[in-house]
N, C-alpha and C positions, 0 to 999 in steps of 0.2 A: 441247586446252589444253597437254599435254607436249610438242608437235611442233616436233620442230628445238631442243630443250634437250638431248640427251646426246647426247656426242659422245667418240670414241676414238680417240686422239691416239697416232702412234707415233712416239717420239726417236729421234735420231742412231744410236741403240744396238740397237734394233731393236726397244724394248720398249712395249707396247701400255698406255696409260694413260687412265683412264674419266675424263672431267668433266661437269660439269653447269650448265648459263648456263641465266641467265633474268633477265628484267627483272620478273617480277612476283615482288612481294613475297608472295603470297599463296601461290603454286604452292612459291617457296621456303621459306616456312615449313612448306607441308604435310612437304616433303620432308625439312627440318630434324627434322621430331615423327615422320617414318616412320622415318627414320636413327635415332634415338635411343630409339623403339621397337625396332628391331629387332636394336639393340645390348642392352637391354635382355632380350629375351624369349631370342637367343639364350644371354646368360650364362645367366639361367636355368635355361634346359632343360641347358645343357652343369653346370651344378651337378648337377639331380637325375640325369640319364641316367649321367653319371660314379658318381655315389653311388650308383644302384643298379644298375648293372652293378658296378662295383669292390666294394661291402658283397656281391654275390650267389657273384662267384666266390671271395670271400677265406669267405665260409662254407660254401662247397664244399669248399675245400680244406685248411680248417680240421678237416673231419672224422675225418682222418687220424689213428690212433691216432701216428705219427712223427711230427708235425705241431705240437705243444702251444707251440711260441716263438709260429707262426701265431695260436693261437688265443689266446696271452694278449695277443699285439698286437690280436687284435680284440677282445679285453675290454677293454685299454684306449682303445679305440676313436685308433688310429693312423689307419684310413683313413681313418675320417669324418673326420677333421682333415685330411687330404691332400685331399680333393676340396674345398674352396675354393680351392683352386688352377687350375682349371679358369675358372673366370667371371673368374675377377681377370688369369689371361694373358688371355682373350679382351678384358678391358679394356682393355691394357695396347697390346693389335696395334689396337684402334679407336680409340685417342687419337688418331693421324697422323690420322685421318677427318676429326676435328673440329675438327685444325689447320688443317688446308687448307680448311677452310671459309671462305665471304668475309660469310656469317652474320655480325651484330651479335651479342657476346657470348660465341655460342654458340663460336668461335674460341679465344675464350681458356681453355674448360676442357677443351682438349687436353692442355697439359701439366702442370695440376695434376693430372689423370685417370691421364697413364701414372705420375707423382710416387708417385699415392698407392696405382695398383695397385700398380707393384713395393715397396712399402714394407707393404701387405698381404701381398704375397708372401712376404716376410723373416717377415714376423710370424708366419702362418700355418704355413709350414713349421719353426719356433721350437716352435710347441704341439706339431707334431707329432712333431719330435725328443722333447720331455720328454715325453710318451707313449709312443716306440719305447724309454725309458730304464727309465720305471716298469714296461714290461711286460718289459723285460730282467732289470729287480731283480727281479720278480716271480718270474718263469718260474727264476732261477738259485736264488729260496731254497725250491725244491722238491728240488733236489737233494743225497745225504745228507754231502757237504763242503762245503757253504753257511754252516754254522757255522764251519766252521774258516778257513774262506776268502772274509769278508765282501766283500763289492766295493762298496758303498753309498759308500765315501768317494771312490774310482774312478770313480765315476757322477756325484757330487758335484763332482768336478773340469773332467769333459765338461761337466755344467751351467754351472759358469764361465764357461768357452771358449767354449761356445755363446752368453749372455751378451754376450760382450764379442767375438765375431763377427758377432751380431746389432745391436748399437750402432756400431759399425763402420761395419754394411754402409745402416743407415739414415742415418747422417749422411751417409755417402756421396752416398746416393740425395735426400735433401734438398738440400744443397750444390751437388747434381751437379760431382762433386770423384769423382777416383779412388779408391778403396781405400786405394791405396800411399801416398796422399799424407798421410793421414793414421799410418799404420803407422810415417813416419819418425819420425812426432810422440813416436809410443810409447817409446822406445829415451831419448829424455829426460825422461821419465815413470818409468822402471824404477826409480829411489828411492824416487818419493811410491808407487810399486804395492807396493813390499816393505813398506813401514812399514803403509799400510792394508792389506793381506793378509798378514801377518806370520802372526798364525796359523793363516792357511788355509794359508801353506806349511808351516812348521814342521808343523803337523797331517798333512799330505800325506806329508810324510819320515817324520813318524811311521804314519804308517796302510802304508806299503807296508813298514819294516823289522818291522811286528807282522804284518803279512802274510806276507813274506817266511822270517820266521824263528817263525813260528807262536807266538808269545807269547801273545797271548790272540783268545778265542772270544765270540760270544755266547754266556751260559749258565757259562761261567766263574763261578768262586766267588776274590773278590779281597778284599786290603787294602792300600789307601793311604795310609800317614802322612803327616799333616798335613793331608788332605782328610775323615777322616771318612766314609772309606769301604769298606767292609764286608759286602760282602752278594754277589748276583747281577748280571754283566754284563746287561744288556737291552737295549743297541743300542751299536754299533758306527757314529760318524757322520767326518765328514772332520775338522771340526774339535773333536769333544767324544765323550765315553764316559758312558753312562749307568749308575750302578749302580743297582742299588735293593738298599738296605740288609736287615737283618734284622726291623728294629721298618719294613718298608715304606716308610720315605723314600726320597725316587731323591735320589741327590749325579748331579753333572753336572761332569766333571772334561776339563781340555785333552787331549788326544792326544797330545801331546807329555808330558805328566807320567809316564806309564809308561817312558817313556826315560831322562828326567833322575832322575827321585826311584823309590827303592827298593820296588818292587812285590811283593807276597807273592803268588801264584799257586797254588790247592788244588789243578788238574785233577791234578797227577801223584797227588796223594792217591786219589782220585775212581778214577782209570785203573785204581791198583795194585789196588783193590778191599780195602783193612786202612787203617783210620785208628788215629791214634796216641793210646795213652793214656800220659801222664805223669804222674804223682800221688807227691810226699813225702806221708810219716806221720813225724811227728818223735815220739819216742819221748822217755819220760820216762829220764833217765839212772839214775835212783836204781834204777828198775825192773826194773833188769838183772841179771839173778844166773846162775850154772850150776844145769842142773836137778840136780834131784833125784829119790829115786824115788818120792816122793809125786804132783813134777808128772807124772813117766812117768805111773804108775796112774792121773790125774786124765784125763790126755788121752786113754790107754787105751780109759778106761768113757766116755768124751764120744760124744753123738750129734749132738753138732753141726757135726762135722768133714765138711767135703764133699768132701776129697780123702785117702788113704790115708799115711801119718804114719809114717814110717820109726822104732820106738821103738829101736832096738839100741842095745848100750851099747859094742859092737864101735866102736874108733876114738877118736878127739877128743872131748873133756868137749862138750860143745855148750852154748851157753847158752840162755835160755829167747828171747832175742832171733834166736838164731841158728835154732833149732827152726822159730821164728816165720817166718824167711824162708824154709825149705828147704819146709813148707807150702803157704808163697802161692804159690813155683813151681809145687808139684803141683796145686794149685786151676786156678791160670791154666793150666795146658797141657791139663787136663781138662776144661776150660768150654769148651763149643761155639762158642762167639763170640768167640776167641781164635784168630788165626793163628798157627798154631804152626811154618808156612815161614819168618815174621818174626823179626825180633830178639825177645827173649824175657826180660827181662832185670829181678830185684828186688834191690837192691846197696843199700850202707850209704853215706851219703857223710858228709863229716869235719863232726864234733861244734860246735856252737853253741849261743850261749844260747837256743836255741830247741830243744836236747836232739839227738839223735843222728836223722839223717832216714835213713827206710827207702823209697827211692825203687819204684816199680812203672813200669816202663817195657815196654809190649805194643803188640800192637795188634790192633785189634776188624774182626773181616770183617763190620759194615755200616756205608757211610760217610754213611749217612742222618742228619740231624743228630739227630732226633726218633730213632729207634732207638738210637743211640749214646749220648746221652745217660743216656737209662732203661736199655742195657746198664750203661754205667760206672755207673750210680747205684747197679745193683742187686749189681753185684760189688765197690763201697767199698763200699754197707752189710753185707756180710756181714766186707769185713773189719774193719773198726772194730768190728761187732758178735762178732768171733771173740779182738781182741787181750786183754779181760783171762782169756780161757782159759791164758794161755799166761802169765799174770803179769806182764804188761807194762800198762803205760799210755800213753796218747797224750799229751806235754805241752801246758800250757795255761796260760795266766795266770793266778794268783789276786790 
């Protein structure tokens, strides 16, 4: 029934080419459905044979304790995404097949066939880049400068460009139109691309000078006026900064705002390891007198003094205000929770109707907010609880 149908034809050129004639419709259709099966079973097989030879050795070599980029591209599963690449070329080399066919029909899904492999192809290797990307961000915030040196908005920009090399290369391949011919397109487009990507550049400039010049971290402790925000950094993106506040609200601020508007930044606090206490006591002015040796004796027999109290009468009359401050020095350099490498410092500043202020200016070695807090609480209440030992009062409204 096949005999005297295939025949191999050699051209001018020296090169051997297979055809296949036949008057019976019936022989040709068989061969139609064997050709289309056998394009068929081989993508197939080249899908699984690829995926499991390629998933076998990438987890062989995954095993490697030097190895862990490997291994988090195989958790993000990179290769599986790369073997449909394998059926879709074999698709793309059997279109001509089905050109050259003199087949009813079957001729014309030649070239929507290689159309749409290579257009799978674009697609495909698309997933597989933002999977070799996730497993890049993954695999870098294992390492211990990953906070300081967030790359997410870097990755973020690849995405783009990937984007908009993949839309590109598809219209391309639809059109069947060159690349370039559309790229001239681009260059008169560069205004309408600034205004709708406005703040993905802007963000860009900002994400590489906070990078470059180490401004801020994931884990940062920041404040932003005008935005409301307050609290802990928690992602680092291209176009946006996530805080989440104190009372757990996340604010969601531009990237570019830390450049233009005035940013407060605690890490250097954090680093030094002594967070700062500032606290006026406004003192009652009436209350102010030179001691005497009544108060001497009074403060003498006191047990409520937690630091040692210089009583001599050797020198300058002192007044009871002045006592009062030479005290709180020896308290705060005495109290454990007091860096006493720091500034150190309890000074009078100038007189208001709010009475004469007795400023306490330290600072506390834990920068925990919870610890600090309950320190400062518990070293103002001893001294508010210490000032009428000394004959002073704290002013107040009546």
């Amino acid at each position: 029934m096949f005999d005297g149908i295939f025949h191999i034809v050699t051209d001018r050129d020296g090169h051997r080419h297979f055809y296949v004639y036949t008057d019976s419709a019936f022989v040709a259709t068989l061969l139609v459905i064997a050709l289309l099966l056998l394009i068929a079973i081989v993508s197939t097989l080249g899908y699984y044979l690829t995926r499991f030879i390629m998933l076998r050795i990438v987890a062989r070599l995954a095993r490697g304790e030097r190895r862990m980029w490997l291994r988090s591209a195989e958790k993000h599963k990179v290769f599986d995404r790369l073997a449909p690449l394998v059926p879709a070329y074999l698709l793309y080399l059997s279109a001509p097949l089905l050109s050259g066919l003199s087949f009813p029909v079957v001729y014309l899904l030649g070239a929507p066939l290689e159309t749409l492999s290579a257009c799978y192809m674009v697609l495909t290797t698309l997933r597989a880049a933002f999977a070799f990307l996730a497993s890049i961000e993954d695999r870098y915030s294992h390492y211990p400068h990953a906070a300081e040196r967030p790359i997410k908005s870097f990755l973020q920009v690849t995405t783009i460009a990937l984007y908009i090399a993949a839309l590109i290369a598809l219209i391309s391949l639809l059109l069947h139109r060159s690349p370039a011919y559309f790229l001239t397109g681009v260059s008169a487009m560069t205004a309408l691309l600034i205004i709708i990507f406005r703040d993905s550049l802007l963000g860009f400039v900002a994400s590489i000078q906070l990078a470059a010049y180490d401004m801020l971290r994931v884990g940062d402790w920041i404040e932003v006026p005008g935005f409301v925000a307050d609290g802990t950094v928690i992602d680092i993106a291209l176009n946006t900064i996530k805080v989440q506040n104190f009372d757990n609200s996340i604010v969601t601020i531009p990237s570019y705002v830390l450049l233009t508007n005035g940013v407060k930044n605690w890490r250097g606090m954090v680093e030094s390891g002594g967070r700062r206490l500032k606290h006026p006591i406004h003192m009652d002015v009436d209350s102010i007198r030179f001691c005497d040796d009544e108060m001497l004796a009074k403060l003498s027999a006191s047990t409520d003094l937690m630091a040692p109290l210089s009583l001599s009468n050797e020198g300058p009359r002192l007044t009871n205000l002045g006592l009062f401050r030479h005290y709180l020095v020896g308290y705060f350099r005495q109290h454990p929770a007091v860096r006493t490498d720091m500034p150190l410092i309890v000074r009078l500043l100038q007189a208001t109707e709010f009475g004469v202020p007795l400023e306490v200016f330290l600072f506390v070695n834990d920068t925990d907010w919870h610890s600090y807090e309950r320190i400062q609480s518990d070293m103002l209440d001893h001294v508010y609880g210490i000032v009428p030992l000394f004959g002073l009062r704290v002013w107040q409204k009546r």
